[in-house]
C-alpha positions in Angstrom: 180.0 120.3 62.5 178.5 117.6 60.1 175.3 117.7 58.0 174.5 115.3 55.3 174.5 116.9 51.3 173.8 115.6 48.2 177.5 115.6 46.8 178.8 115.2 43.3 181.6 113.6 41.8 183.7 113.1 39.2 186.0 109.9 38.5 189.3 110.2 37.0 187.6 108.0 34.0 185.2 111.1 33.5 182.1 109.0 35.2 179.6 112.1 37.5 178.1 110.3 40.6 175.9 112.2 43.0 175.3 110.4 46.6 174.1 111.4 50.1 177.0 111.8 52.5 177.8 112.8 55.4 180.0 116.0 55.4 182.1 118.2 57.5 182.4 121.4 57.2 185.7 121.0 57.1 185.4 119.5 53.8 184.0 122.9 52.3 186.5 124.2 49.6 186.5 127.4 51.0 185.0 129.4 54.6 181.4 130.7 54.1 180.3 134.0 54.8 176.9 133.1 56.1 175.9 129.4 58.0 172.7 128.5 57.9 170.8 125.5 60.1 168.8 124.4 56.5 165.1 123.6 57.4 164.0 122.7 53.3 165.8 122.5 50.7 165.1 121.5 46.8 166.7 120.4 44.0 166.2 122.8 40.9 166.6 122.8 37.2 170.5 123.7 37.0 171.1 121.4 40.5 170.0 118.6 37.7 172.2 119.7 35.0 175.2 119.0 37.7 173.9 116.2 38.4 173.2 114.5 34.8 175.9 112.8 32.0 179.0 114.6 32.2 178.3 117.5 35.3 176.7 119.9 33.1 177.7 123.5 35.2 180.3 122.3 37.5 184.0 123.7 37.4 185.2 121.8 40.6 184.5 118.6 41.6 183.5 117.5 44.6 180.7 119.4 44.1 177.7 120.3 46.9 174.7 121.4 44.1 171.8 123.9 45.5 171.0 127.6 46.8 167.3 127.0 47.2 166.8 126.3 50.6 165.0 128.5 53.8 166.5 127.9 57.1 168.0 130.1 60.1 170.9 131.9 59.9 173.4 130.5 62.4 176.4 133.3 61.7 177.2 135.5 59.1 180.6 137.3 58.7 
């Protein structure tokens, strides 16, 4: 399955980009416990900080910022 995120990365020159793209969920870095058909979603104050000069809060790049969202639960493990 594929769903568009906002996605943040990091060059090997240090440079954070964040774009719209398409991803699988393949792509995830590691299985979910809980999927969830997202209905809204926002971008909040730390989501920013990731975002901004030099990632901010981010450990990992690629990077998928955001856990404010409302949606339907799809399947949970």
């Amino acid at each position: 399955m594929s769903f568009r995120a906002l996605l943040v990365e990091k060059s090997e020159a240090g440079e954070v980009s964040a774009n719209i793209r398409e991803i699988d969920e393949s792509q995830l870095p590691a299985d979910g416990d809980v999927t969830v058909d997202v209905a809204y979603s926002t971008v909040n104050y730390k989501d920013g900080l990731c975002i901004g000069p030099g990632g901010g809060l981010v450990r990992k790049y690629p990077h998928i910022p955001g856990i404010d969202f409302a949606g339907t639960v799809e399947a949970s493990t």
